[in-house]
SERO-4910 file (N, C-alpha, C, O; in steps of 0.05 Angstrom, whole numbers):
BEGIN
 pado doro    nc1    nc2    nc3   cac1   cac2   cac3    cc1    cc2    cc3    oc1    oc2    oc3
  Unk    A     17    -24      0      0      0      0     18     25      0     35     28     17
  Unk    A     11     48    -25     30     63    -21     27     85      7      9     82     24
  Unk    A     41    102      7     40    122     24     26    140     22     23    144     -2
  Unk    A      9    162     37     -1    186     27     20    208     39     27    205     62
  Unk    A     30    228     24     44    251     33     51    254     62     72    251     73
  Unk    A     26    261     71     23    253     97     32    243    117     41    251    138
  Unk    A     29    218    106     43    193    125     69    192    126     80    186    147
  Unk    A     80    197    106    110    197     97    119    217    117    134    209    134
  Unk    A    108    249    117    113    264    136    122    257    169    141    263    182
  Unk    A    102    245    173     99    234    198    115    209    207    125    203    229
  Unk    A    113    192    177    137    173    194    162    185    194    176    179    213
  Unk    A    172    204    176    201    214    172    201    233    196    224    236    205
  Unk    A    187    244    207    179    264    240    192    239    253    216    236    259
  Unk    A    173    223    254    175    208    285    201    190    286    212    182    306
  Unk    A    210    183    252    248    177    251    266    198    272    275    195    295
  Unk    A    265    221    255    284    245    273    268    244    302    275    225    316
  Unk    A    255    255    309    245    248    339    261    221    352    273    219    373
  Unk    A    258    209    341    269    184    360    302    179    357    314    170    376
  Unk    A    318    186    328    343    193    339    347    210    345    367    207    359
  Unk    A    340    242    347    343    255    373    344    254    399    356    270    412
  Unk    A    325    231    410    320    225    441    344    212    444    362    218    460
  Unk    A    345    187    423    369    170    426    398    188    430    414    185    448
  Unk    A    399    203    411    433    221    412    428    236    430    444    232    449
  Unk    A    411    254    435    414    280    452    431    266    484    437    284    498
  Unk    A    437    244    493    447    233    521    479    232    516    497    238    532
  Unk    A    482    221    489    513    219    474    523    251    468    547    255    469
  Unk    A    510    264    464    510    291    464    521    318    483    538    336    483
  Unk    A    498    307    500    503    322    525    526    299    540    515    301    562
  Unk    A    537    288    543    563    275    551    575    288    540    580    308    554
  Unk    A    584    289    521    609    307    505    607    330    511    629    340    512
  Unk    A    582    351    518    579    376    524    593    374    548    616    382    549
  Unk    A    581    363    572    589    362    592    620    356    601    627    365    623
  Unk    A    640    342    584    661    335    588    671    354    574    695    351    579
  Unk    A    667    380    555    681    389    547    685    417    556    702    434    549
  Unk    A    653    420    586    652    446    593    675    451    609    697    439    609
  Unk    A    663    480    629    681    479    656    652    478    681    628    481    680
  Unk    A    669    473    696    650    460    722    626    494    727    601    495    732
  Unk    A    644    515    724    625    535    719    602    542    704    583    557    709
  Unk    A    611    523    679    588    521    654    572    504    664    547    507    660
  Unk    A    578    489    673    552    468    684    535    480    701    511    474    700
  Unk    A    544    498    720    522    508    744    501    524    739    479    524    751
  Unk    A    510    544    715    494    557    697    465    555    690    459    533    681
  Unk    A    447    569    692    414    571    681    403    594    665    406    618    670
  Unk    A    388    581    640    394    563    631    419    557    623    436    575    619
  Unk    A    425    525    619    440    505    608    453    519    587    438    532    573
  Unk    A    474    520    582    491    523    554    495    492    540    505    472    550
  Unk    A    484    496    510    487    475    497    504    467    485    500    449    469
  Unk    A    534    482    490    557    484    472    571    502    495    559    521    504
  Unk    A    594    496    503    620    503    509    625    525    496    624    525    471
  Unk    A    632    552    513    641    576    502    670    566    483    677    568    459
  Unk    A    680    559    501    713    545    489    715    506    504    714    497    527
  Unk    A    718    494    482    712    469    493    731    465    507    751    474    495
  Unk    A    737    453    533    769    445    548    770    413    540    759    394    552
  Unk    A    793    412    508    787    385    501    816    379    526    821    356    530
  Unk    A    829    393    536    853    383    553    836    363    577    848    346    590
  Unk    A    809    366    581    809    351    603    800    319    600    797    302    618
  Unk    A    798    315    578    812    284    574    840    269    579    846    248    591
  Unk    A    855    289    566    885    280    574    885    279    597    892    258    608
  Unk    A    875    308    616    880    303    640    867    285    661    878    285    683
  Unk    A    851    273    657    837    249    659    851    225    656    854    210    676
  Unk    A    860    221    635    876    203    627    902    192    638    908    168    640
  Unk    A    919    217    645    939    221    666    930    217    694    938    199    708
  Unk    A    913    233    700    907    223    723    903    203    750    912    197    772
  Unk    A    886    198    730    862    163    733    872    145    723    886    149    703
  Unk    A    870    123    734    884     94    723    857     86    702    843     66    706
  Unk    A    852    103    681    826     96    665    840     66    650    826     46    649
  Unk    A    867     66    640    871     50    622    870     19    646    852      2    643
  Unk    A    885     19    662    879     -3    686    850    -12    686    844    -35    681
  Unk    A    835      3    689    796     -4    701    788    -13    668    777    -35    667
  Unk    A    792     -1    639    781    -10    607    797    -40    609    784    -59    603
  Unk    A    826    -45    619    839    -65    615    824    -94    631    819   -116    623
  Unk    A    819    -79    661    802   -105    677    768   -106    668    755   -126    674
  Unk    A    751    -79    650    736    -84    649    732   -108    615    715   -124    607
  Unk    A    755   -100    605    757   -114    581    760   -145    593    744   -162    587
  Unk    A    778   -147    606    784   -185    613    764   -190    621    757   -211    610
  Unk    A    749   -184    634    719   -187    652    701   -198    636    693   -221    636
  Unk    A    694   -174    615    674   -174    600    691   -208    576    676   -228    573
  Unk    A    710   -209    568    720   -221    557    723   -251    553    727   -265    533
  Unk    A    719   -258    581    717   -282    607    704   -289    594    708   -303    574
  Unk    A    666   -274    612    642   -273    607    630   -289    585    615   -309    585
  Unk    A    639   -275    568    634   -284    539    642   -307    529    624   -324    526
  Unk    A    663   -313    522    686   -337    519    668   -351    538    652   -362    524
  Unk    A    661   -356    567    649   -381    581    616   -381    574    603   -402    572
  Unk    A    605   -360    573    579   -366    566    581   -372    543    572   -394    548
  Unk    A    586   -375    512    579   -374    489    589   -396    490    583   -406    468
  Unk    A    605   -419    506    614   -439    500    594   -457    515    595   -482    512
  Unk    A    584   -450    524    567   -466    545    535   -463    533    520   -483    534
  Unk    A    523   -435    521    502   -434    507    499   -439    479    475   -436    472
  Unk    A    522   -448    452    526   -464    435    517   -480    442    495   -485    433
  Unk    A    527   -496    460    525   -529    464    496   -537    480    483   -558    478
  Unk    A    490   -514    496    457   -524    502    435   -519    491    412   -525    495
  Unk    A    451   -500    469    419   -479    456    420   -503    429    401   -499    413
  Unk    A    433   -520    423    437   -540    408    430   -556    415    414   -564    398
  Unk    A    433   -575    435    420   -595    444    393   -589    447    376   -603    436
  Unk    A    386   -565    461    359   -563    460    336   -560    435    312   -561    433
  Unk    A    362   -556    414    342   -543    388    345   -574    370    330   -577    350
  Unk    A    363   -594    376    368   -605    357    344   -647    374    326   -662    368
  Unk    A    361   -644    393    357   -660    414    329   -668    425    324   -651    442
  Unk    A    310   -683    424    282   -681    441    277   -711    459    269   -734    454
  Unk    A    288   -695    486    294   -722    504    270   -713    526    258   -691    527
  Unk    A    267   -729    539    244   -721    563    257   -698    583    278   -696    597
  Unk    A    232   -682    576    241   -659    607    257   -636    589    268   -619    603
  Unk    A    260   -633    559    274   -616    542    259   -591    552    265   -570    564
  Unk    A    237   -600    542    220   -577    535    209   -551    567    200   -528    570
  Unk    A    219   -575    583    220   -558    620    237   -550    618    237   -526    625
  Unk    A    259   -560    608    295   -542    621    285   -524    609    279   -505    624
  Unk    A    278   -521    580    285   -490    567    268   -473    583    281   -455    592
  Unk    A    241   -470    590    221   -460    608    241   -448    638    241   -427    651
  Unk    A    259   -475    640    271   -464    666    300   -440    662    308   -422    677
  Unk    A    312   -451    634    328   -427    632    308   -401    630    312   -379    642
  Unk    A    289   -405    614    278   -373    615    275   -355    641    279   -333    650
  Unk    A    267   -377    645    254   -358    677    272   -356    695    266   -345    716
  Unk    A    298   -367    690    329   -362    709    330   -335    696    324   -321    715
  Unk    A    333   -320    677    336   -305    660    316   -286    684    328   -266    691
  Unk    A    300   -289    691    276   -261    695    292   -263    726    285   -244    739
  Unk    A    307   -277    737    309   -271    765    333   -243    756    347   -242    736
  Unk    A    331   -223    782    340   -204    783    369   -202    795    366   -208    819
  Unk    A    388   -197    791    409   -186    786    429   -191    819    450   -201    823
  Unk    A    405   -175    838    409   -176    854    400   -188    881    405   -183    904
  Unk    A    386   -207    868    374   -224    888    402   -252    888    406   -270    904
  Unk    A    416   -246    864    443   -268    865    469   -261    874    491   -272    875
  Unk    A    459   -234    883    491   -222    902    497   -225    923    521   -221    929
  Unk    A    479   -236    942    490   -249    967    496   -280    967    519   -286    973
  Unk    A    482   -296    963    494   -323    943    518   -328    938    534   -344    947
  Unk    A    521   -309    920    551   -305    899    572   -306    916    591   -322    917
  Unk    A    564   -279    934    586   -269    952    592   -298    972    610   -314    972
  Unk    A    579   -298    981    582   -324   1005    600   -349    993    612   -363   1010
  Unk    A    602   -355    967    600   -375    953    635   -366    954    654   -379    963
  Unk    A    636   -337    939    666   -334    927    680   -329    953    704   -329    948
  Unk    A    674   -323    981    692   -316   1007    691   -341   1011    711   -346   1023
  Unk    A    677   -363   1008    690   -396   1016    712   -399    997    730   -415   1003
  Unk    A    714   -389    977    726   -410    950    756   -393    955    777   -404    953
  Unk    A    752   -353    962    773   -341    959    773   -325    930    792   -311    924
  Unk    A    749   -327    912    761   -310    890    746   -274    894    743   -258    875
  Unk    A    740   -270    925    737   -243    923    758   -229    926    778   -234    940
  Unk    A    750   -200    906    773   -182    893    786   -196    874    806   -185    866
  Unk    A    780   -218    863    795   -226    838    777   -219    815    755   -208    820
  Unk    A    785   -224    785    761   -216    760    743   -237    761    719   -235    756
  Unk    A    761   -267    768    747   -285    761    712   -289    781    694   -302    771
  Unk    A    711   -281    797    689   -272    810    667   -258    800    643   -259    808
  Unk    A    680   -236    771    657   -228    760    656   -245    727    635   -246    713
  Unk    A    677   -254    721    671   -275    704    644   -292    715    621   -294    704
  Unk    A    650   -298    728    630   -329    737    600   -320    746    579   -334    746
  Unk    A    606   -288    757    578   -282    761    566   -269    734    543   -274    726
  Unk    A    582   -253    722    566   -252    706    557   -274    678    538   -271    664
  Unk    A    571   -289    677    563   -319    668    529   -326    673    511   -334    658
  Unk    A    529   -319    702    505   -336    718    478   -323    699    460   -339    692
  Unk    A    476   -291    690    457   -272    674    463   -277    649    445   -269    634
  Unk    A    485   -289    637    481   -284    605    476   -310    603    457   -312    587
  Unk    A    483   -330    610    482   -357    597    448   -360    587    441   -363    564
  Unk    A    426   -359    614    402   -358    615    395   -354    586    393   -372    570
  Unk    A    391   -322    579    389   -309    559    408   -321    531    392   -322    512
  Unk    A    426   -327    525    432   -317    508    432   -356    494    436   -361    470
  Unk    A    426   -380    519    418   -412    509    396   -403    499    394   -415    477
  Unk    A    368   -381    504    348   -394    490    350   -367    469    328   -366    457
  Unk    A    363   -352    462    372   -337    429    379   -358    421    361   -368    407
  Unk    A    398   -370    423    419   -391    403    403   -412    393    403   -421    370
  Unk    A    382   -422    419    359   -441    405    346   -441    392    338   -460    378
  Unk    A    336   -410    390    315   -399    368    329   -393    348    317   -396    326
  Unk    A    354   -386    345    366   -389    322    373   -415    308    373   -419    284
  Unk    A    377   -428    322    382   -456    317    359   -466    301    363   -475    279
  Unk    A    343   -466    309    316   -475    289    310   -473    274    295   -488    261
  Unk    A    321   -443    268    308   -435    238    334   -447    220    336   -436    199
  Unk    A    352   -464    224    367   -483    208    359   -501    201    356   -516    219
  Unk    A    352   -511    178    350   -532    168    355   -554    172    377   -562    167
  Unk    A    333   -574    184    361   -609    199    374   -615    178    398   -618    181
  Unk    A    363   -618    152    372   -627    122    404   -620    120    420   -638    114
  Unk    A    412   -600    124    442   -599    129    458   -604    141    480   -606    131
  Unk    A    452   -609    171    471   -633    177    463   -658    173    482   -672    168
  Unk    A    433   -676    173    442   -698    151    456   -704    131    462   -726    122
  Unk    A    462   -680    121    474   -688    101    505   -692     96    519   -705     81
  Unk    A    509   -666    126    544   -675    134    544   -695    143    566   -706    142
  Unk    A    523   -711    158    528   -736    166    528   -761    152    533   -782    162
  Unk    A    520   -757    129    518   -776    106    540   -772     95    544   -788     77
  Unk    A    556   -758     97    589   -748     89    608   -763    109    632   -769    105
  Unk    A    591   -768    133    619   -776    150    617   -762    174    634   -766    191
  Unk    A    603   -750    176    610   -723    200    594   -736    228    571   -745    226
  Unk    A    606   -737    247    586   -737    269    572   -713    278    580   -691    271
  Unk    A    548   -718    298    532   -701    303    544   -681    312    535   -660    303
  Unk    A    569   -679    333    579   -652    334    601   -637    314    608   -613    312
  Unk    A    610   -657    301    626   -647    282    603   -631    244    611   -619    224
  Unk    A    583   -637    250    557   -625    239    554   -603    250    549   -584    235
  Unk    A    556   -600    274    549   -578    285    574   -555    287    572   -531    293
  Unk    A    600   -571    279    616   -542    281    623   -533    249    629   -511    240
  Unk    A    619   -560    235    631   -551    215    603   -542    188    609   -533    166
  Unk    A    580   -545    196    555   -534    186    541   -518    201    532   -500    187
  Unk    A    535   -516    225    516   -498    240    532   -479    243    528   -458    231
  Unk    A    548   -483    257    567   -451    273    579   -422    247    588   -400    252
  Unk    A    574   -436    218    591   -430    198    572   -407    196    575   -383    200
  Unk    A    545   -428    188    523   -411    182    503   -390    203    486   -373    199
  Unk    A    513   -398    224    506   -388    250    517   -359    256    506   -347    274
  Unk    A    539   -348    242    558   -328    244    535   -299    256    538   -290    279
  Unk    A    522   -292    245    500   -268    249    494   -274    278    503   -264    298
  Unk    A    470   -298    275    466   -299    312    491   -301    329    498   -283    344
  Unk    A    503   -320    327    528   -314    345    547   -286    355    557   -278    376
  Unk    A    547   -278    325    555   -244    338    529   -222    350    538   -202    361
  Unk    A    503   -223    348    492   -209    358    490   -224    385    489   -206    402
  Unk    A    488   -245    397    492   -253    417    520   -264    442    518   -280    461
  Unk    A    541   -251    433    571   -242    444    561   -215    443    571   -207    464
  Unk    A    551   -201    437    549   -172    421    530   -159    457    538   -143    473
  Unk    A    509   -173    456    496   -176    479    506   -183    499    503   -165    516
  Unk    A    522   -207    511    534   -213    524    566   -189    543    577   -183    564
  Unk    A    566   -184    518    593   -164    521    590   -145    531    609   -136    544
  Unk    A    559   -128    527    553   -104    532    539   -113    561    538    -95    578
  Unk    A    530   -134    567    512   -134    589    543   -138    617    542   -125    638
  Unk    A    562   -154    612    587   -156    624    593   -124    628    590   -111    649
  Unk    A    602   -115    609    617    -92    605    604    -65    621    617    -46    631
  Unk    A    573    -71    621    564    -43    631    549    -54    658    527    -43    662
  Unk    A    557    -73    678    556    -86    711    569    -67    730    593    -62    731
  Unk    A    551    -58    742    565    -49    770    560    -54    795    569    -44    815
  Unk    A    540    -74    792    524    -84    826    546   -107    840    554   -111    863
  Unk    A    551   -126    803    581   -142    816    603   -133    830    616   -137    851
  Unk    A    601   -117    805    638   -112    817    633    -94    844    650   -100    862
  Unk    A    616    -74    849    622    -58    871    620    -83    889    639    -82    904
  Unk    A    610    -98    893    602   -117    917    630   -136    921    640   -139    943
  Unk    A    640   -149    893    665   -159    899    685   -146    889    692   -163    873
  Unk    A    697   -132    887    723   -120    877    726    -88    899    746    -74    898
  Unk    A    706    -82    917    715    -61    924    735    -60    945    733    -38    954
  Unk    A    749    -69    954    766    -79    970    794    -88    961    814    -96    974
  Unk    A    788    -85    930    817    -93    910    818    -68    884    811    -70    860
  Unk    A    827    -51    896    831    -28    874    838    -25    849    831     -9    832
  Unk    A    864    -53    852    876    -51    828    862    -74    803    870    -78    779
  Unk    A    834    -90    823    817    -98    804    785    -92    789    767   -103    777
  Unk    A    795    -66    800    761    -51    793    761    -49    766    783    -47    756
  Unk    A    738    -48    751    736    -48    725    723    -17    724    712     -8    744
  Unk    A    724     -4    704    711     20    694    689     35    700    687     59    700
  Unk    A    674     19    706    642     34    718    646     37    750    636     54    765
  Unk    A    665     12    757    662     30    788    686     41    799    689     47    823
  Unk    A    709     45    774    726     59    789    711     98    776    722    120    783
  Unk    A    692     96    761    695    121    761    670    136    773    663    160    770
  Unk    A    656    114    791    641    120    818    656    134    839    644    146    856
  Unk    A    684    133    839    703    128    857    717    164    859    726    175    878
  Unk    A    713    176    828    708    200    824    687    219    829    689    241    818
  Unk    A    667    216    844    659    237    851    662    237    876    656    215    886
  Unk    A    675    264    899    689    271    919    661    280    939    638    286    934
  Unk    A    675    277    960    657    275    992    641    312    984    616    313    986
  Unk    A    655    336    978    635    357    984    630    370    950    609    382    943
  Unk    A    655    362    929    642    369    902    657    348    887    677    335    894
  Unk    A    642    346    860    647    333    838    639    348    820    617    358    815
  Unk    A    678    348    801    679    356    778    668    328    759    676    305    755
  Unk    A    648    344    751    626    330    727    642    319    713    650    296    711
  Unk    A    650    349    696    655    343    672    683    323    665    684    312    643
  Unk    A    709    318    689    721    295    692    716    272    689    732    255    679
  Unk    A    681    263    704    673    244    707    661    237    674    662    218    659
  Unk    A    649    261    674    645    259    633    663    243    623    660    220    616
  Unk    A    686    260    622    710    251    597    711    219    607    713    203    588
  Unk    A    710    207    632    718    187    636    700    163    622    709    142    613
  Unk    A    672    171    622    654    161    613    652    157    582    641    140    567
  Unk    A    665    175    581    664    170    542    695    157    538    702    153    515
  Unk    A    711    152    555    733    126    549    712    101    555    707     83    539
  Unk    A    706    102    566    685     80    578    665     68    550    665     44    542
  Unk    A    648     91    538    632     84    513    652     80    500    642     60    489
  Unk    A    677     82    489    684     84    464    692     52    458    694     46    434
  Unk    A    698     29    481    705     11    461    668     -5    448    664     -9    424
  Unk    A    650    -10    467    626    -12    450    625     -4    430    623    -22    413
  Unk    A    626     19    421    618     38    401    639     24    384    626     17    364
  Unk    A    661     18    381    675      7    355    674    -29    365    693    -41    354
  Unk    A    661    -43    376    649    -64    384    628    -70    362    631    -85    343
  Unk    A    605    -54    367    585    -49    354    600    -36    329    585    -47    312
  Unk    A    615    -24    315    621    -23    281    634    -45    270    630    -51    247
  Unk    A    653    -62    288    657    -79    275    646   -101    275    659   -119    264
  Unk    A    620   -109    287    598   -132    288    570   -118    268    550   -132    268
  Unk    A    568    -97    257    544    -86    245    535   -101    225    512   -109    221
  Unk    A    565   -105    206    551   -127    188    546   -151    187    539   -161    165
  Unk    A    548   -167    209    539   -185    216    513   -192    231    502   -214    229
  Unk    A    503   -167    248    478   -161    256    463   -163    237    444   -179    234
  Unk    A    476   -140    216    449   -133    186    452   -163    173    432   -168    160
  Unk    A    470   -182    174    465   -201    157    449   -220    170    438   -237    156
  Unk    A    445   -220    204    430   -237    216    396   -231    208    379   -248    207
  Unk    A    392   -206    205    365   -194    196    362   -201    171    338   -207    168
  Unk    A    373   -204    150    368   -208    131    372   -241    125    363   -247    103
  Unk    A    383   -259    139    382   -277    138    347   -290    143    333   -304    128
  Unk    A    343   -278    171    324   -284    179    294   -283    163    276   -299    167
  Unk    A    293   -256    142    278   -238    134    272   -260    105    252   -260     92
  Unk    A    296   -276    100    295   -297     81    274   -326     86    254   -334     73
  Unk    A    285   -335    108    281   -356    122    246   -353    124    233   -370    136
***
């Protein structure tokens, strides 16, 4: 059905409207990091920096052990990933491929592990890692955050899984292939799209945690990852914002080239799908 003038108007409105809501937060970050603490106190708001102070990144940079907290929040998030994606391959497959008694409960039960909250697994956790000893270590938030992505990201991989064809690995297996060797050397190939939008997910949900780590790492400085060492910047009677700004946008920037170099694999997962 074509469009009337009209409509076109209105959907192309409500496009810009909604990346404006979206940018205007990425926006004002950069405003904010580039003001002076004076510009901020200001009413109204200045939407632009008389003179931007791009020096207070460097000085930020110097400062702050920023590169230390991107380095532990990188291994962290890095862990995370690497152990859930190895663990939700192999179940979001069995579950999609597999139909044994009680299949069709587990997956019901990963979902709804999935809906428990965040923080109802922080005292647990904790108790668990002061017997074992890995508090203030990363591996503590490896494993916890493991406990939130796996849930989520076995029953993506399952639903992706399905929309595969069985016909293709019969047919590697009429080649010779066993059932998991079908599965790495036919599923995972063609699997490339879901698998990166779901590391993609995984990475970002690791990467942007701070209920973990403040709970285990605060007591180990030199293992804080990014979001809560730069909690750690704002001071008992003032906080300079706009420091905490600049710090924040070292913080966005490896996502942001995360997300460019997985885009076309997203767009090919949509268009895969859009086939299917």
């Amino acid at each position: 059905m074509k469009r009337t003038p009209l409509q076109s108007l209105v959907l192309y409105a409500a496009v810009v409207l909604a990346v404006v809501l979206i940018l205007f937060p990425v926006y004002w970050l950069l405003v904010t990091a580039l003001s002076t603490t004076a510009e901020l106190t200001v009413l109204p708001p200045n939407f632009w920096p008389e003179v931007p102070q791009v020096q207070t990144f460097s000085r930020v940079w110097a400062e702050r052990p920023i590169p230390t907290w991107l380095l532990n929040s990188t291994l962290a998030a890095l862990g995370s990933v690497s152990l859930s994606m190895v663990i939700s391959v192999l179940a979001g497959y069995a579950l999609s491929r597999f139909s044994v008694r009680g299949s069709q409960s587990m997956g019901i039960f990963i979902l709804t592990a999935k809906m428990l909250p965040a923080t109802l697994l922080v005292i647990p956790l904790f108790a668990i890692f002061r017997q074992i000893g890995l508090i203030g270590s990363l591996w503590s938030l490896v494993i916890a955050h493991s406990t939130l992505i796996i849930p989520f990201t076995t029953w993506m991989l399952k639903g992706y899984f399905d929309t595969i064809p069985r016909e293709l690995e019969q047919a590697a297996m009429v080649d010779g292939c066993s059932p998991l060797g079908a599965m790495f050397r036919v599923v995972l190939p063609i699997s490339t799209p879901g698998l990166a939008a779901t590391s993609l997910y995984a990475f970002v949900l690791s990467w942007a945690d701070y209920a973990y780590a403040r709970t285990f790492l605060v007591n180990a400085p030199e293992s804080w990852t990014a979001n809560l060492g730069i909690t750690t910047m704002r001071g008992e009677y003032t906080t300079e914002w706009n420091e905490v700004a600049a710090a924040a946008v070292f913080v966005a920037i490896p996502i942001v080239l995360i997300y460019i170099f997985l885009e076309r694999y997203l767009v090919g997962g949509l268009t895969a799908g859009a086939e299917k």
